[in-house]
KELO-787644 format. One record per residue: residue in three letters; x negated, y negated, z negated of N, C-alpha, C, CB in turn. Coordinates in steps of 0.02 Angstrom, whole numbers, plus 50000, padded with zeros to 5 digits. Glycine has a CB too. Layout:
! residues N
ALAXYZXYZXYZXYZ;...
***
This chain:
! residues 302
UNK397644459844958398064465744963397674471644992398684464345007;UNK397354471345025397004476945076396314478445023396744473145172;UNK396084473945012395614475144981395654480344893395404468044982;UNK396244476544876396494483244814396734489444839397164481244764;UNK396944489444917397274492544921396624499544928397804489844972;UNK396124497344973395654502144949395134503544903395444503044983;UNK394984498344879394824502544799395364507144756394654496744742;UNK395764506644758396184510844707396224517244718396834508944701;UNK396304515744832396334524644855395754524544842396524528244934;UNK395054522844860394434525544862394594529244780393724519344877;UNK394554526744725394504527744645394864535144632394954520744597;UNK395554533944660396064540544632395744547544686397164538344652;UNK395754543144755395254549544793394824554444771394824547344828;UNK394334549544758393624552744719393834559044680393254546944659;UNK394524555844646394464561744571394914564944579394514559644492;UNK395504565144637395994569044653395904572644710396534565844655;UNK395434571244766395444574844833396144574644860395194582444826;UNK396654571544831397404571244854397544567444889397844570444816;UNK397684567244961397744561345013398154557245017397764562645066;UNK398854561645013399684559144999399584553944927400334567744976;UNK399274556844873399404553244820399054546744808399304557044772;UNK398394548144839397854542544866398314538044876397364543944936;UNK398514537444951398954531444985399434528744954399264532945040;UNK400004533144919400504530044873400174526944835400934533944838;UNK399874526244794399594524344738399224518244736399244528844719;UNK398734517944803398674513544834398984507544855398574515644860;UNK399474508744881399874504744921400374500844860400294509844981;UNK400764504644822400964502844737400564497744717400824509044678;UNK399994498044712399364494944675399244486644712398584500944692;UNK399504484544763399474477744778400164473744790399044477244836;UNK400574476644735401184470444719400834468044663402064472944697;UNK401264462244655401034458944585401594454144556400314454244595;UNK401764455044489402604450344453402384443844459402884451544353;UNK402874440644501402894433644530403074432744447403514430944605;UNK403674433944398403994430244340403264432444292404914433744309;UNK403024437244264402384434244206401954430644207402004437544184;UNK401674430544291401514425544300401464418944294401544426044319;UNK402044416744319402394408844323402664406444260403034408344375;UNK402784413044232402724412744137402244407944106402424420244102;UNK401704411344117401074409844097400984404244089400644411744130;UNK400984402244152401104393444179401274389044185401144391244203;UNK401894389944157402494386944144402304384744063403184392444157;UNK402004391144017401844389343945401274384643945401664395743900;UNK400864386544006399974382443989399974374444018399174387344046;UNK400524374344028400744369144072400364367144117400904364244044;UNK400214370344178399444373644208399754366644275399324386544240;UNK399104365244283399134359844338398544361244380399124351944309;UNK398584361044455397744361044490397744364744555397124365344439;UNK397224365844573397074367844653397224375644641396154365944686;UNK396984378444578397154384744553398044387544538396734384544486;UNK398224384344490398874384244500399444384944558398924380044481;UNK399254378944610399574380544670399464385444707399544376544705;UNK399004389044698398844395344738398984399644712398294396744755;UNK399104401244648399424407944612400044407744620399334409144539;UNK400264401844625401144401944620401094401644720401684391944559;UNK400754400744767400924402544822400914408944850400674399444852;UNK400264413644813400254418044814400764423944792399854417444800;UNK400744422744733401244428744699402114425544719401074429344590;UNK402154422944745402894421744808402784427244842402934414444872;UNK402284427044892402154432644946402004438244961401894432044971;UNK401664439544866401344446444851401944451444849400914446444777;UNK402314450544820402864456344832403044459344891403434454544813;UNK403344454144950403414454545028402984459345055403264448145063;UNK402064455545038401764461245050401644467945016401344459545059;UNK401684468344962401924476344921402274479944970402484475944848;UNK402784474944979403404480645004403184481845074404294477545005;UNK402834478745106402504481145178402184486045177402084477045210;UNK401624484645132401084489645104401434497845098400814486545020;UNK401844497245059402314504345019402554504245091403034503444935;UNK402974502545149403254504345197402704510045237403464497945232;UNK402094504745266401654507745294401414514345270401224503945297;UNK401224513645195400924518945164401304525745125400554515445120;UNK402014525445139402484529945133402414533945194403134527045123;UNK402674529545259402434532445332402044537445352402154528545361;UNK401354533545313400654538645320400814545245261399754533345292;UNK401004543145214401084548545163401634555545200401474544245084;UNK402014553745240402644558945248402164560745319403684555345256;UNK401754556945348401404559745425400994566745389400674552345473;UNK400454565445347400134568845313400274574745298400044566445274;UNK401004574245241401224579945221401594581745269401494580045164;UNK401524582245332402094583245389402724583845396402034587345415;UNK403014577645360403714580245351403964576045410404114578845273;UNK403664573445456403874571545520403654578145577403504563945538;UNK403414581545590403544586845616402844586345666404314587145647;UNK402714585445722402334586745789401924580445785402834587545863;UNK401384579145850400814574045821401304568745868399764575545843;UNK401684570345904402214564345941402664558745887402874569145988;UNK403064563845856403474559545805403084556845750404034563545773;UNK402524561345700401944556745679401774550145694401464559245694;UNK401854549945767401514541845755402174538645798400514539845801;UNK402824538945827403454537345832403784535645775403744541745858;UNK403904540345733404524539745666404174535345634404744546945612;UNK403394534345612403274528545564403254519245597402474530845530;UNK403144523345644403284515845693403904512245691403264517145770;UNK404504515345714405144517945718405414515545619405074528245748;UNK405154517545591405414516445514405164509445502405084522245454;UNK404574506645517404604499745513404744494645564404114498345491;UNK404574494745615404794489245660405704491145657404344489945751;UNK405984495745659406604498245668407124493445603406544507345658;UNK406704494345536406774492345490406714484545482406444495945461;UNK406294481045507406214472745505406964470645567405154469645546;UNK406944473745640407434471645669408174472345624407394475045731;UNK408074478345614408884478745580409104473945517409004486845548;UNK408594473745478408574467445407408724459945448407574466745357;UNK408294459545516408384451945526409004452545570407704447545564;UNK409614455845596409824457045617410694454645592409504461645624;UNK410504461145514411164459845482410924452545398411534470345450;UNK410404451345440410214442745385410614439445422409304438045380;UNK410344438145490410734434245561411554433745560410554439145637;UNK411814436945545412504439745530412844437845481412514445745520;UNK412284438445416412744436945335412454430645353412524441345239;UNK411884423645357411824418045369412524414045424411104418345395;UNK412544418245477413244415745535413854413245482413634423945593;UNK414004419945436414584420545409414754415245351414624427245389;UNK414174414545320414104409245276414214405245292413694407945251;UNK414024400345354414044394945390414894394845393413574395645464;UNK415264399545450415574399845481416214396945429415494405745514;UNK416184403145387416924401745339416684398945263417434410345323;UNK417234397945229417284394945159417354399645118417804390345146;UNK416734401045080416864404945021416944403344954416494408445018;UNK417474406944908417224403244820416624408844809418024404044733;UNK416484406744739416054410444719415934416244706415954409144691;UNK416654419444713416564426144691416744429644761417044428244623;UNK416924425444820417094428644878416084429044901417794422944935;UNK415704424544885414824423044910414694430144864414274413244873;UNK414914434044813414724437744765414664444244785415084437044715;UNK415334444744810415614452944822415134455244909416844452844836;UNK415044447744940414734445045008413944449244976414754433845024;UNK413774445744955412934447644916412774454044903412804444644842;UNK413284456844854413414463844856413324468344904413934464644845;UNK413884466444947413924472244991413414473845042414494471845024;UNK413174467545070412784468845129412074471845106412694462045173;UNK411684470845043411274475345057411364484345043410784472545025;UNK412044484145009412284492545019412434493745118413294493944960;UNK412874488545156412794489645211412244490245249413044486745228;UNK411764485745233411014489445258410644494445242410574486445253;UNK410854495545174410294502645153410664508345205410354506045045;UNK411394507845191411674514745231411554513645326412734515645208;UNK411524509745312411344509645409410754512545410411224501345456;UNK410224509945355409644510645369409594520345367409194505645312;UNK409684523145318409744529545292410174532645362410174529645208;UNK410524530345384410844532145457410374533845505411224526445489;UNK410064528545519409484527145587408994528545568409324520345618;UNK408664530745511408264532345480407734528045474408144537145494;UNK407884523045476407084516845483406934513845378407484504945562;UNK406394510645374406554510045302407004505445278406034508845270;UNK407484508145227407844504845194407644498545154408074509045163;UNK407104498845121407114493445065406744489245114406724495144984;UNK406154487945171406174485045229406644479745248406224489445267;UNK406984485645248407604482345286408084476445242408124488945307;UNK408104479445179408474475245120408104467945110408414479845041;UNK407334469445123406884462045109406954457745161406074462745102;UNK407124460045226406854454945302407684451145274406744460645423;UNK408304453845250408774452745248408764446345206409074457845236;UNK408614446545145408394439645114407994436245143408124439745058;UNK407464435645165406944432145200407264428545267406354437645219;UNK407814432945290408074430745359408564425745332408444437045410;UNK408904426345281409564420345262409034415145223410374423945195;UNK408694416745188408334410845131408024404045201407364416245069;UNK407714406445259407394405345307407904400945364407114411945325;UNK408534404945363409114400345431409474398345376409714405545504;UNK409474396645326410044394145289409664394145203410824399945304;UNK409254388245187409164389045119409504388645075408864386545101;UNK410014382845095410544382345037410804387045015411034379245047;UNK411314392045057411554396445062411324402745031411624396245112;UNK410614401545032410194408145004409974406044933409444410345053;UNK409614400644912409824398744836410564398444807409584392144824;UNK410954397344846411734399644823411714407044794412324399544894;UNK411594409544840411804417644835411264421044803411924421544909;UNK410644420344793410244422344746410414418144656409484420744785;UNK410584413144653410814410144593411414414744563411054402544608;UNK411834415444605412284417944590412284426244579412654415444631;UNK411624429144617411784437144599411464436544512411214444344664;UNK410954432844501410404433144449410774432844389409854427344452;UNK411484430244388411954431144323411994437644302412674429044332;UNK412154441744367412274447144360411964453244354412504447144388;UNK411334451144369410814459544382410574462544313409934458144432;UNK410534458644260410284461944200410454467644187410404459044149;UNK411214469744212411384477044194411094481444230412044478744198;UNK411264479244303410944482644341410214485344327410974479244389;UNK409444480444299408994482744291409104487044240408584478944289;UNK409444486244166409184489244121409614497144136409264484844049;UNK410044496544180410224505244226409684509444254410684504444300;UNK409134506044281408704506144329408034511144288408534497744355;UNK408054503544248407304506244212407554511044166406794500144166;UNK408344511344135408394516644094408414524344131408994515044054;UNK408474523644206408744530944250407834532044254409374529744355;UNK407544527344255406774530044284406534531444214406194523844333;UNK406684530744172406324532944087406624538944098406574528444001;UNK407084540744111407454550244101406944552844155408584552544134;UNK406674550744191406304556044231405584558844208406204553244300;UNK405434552744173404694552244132404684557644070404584543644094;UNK404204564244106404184567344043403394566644016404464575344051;UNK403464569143956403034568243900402284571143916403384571843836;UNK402494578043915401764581543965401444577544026402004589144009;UNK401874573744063401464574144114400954566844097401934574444188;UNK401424561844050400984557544009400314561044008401274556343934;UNK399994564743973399434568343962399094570344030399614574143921;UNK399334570844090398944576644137398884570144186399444585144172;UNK398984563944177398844558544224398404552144194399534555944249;UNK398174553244137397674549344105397274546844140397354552044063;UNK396834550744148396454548344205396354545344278396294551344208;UNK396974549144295397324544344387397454537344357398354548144434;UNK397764535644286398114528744285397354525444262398904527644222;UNK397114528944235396234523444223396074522444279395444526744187;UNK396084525244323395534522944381395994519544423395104529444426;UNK396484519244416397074515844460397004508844430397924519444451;UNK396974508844371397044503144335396124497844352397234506444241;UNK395744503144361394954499644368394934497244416394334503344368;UNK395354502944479395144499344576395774493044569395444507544677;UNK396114493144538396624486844538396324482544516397234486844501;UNK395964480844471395814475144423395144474644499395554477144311;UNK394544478944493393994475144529394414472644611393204481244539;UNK394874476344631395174476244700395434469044697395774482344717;UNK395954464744645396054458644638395644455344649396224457144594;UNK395184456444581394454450644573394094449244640393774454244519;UNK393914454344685393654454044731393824450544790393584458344736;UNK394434455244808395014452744858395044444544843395844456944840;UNK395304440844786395154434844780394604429244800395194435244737;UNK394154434444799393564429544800393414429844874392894431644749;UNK393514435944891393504435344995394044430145004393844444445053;UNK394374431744999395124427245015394964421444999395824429044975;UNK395024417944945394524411644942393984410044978394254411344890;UNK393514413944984392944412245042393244411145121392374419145045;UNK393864417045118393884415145202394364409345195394214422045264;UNK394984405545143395224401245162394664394245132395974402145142;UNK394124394945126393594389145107394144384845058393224384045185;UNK394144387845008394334382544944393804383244888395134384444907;UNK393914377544842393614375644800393364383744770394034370244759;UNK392734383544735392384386444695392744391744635392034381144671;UNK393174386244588393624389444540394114393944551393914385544511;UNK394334391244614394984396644635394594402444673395654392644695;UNK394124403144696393934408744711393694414644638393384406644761;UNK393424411644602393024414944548393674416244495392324409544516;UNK394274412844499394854414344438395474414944480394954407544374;UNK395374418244555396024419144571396354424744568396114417444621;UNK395614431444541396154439444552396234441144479395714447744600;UNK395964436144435396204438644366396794435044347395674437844310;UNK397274430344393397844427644387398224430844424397874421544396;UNK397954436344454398374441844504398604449244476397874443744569;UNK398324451044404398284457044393399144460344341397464457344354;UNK399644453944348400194453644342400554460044375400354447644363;UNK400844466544353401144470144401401834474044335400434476144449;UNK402414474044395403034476944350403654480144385403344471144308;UNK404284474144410404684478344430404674481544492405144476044423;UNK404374478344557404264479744619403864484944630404064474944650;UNK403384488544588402914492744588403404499844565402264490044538;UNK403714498044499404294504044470404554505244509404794503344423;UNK405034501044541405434502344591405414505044655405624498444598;UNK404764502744676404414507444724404254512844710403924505944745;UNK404024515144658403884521044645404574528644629403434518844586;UNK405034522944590405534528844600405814530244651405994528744567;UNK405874524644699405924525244767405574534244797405454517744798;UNK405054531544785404674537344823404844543044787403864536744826;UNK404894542844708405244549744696405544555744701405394549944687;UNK406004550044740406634550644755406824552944850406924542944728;UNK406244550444873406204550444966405654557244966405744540945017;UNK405324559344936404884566144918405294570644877404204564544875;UNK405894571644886406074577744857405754588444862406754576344882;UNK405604585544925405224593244938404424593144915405224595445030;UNK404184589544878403644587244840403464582244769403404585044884;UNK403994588444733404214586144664403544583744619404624592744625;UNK403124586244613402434586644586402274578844595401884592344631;UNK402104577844665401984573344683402184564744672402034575744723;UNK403024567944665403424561644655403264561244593404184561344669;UNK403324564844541403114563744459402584559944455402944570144417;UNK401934562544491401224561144455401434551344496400244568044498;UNK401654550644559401674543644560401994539244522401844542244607;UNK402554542644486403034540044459402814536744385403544545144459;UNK402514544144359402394542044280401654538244298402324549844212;UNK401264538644332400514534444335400744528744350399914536544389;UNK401324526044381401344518944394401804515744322401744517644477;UNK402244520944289402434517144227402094517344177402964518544205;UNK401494520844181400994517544117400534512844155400444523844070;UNK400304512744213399834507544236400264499944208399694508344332;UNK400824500544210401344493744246401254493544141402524496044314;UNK401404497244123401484495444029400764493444014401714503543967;UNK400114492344050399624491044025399504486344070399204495744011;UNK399604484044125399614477944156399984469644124399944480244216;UNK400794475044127401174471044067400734465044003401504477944021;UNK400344469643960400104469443897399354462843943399864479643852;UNK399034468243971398334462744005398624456844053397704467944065;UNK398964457544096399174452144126399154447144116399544451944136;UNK399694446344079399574438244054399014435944022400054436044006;UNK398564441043981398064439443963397484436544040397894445743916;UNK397724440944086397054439144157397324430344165397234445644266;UNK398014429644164398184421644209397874418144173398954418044219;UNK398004418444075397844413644032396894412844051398124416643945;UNK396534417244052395604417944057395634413244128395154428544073;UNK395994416544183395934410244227395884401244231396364411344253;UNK396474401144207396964396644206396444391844158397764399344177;UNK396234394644110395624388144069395144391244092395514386843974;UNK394774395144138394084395744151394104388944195393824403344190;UNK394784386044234394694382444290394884375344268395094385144350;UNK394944376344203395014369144177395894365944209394204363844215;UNK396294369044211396884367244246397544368544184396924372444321;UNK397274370244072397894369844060397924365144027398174374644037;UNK398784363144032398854354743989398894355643942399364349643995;UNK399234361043914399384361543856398834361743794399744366543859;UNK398934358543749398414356443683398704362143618398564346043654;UNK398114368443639398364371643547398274370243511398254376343513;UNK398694369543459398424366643388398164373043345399074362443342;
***
């Protein structure tokens, strides 16, 4: 994660001198799609020392995305001073994440109690699922600490005091979200205009280069410092280069939290939905090059 995280700023730096956009972009740049992944693997019928580590990894890679984007939003709004004096600078970003993990594990602590406590049907666990992460975003947007922070410690806190309960309630939202995404990705396509396609060519190449060497690399440290086998170091960041909804979503996020820096929110916005449409396309191509460089697929093509 850290390691993409600075190649990508070093890359967009170089050719933007833009600091704010640096860091977003950056920070965007080390989620990675747990589902094309496990796709992949699921088809190659992938077995091995390699395998278990991509599927342990890309569990966690998102978690950390969303840390990453917390931190590096922080720094982005210190920068452009929209926190005000050099006091609240380094208070409010503090304040937006630790503020943000207590309050998520807080009202997790709460929806886990309640679960326990009383008997729900399914559609009483539903409307339950629903609501509380709208009750946390607005608390959060209240107290001002980060919201989507706050929305993740919230799952993490019930999946963690109560698994059942949390495969309950994640089974049960997953019937339902399809509309929800294709609302999502259709509200973030209306923002995407055509021109600016053209005037970010180049930010999404080099975004796309410090990502790919930032994986490859990052992998192979990471492998070195947890001393595993050979293969999984040398084929673990091209089974990493998977990236989609958590990255979009972050990004319109920020769009959307930078309103007094419209420019800004665009160029992150549209550079991460063509990076993510060409990751899409290579991705699965990086797991599959892995996945038989390491001798780990079962599957027999004919």
């Amino acid at each position: 994660v850290i390691i993409t995280f600075i190649f990508v700023f070093a890359f967009v730096y170089l050719l933007t001198k833009n600091l704010p956009l640096s860091i977003m972009l950056a920070s965007l740049s080390t989620a990675t799609a747990p589902a094309g992944t496990v796709a992949v693997l699921r088809d190659l019928r992938a077995k091995g020392s390699l395998t278990n580590m991509l599927i342990a990894i890309v569990g966690l890679d998102d978690g950390a995305g969303i840390l990453m984007f917390t931190v590096g939003a922080a720094l982005t709004k210190t920068v452009l001073g929209v926190h005000g004096n050099l006091l609240s600078s380094i208070i409010n970003p503090l304040w937006e994440i630790l503020g943000g993990t207590f309050l998520g594990f807080g009202i997790g602590f709460l929806f886990s109690l309640i679960l326990k406590k009383f008997k729900f049907s399914e559609d009483g666990i539903f409307t339950l699922s629903l609501g509380i992460p709208f009750l946390t975003w607005g608390i959060a947007q209240w107290i001002n600490v980060s919201s989507i922070l706050s929305c993740m410690v919230v799952g993490a806190t019930l999946i963690n005091l109560d698994k059942e309960k949390g495969i309950q309630t994640n089974e049960i939202l997953d019937k339902v979200m399809t509309p929800f995404f294709l609302l999502f990705f259709g509200s973030v396509g209306m923002e995407i205009k055509i021109t600016k396609l053209m005037q970010v060519g180049l930010i999404s190449f080099l975004y796309c280069l410090g990502r790919t060497i930032g994986k490859w690399i990052g992998g192979y440290i990471g492998g070195a410092i947890a001393h595993v086998e050979e293969k999984v170091k040398k084929y673990l960041g091209p089974g990493l280069f998977n990236q989609a909804g958590v990255a979009v979503g972050l990004a319109y996020l920020t769009f959307h939290e930078l309103p007094g820096f419209k420019t800004l929110g665009e160029t992150i916005l549209v550079s991460i939905a063509i990076t993510t449409a060409i990751f899409q396309f290579f991705g699965p191509i990086g797991v599959q090059f892995a996945i038989k460089k390491a001798g780990e697929a079962q599957k027999i093509e004919e």
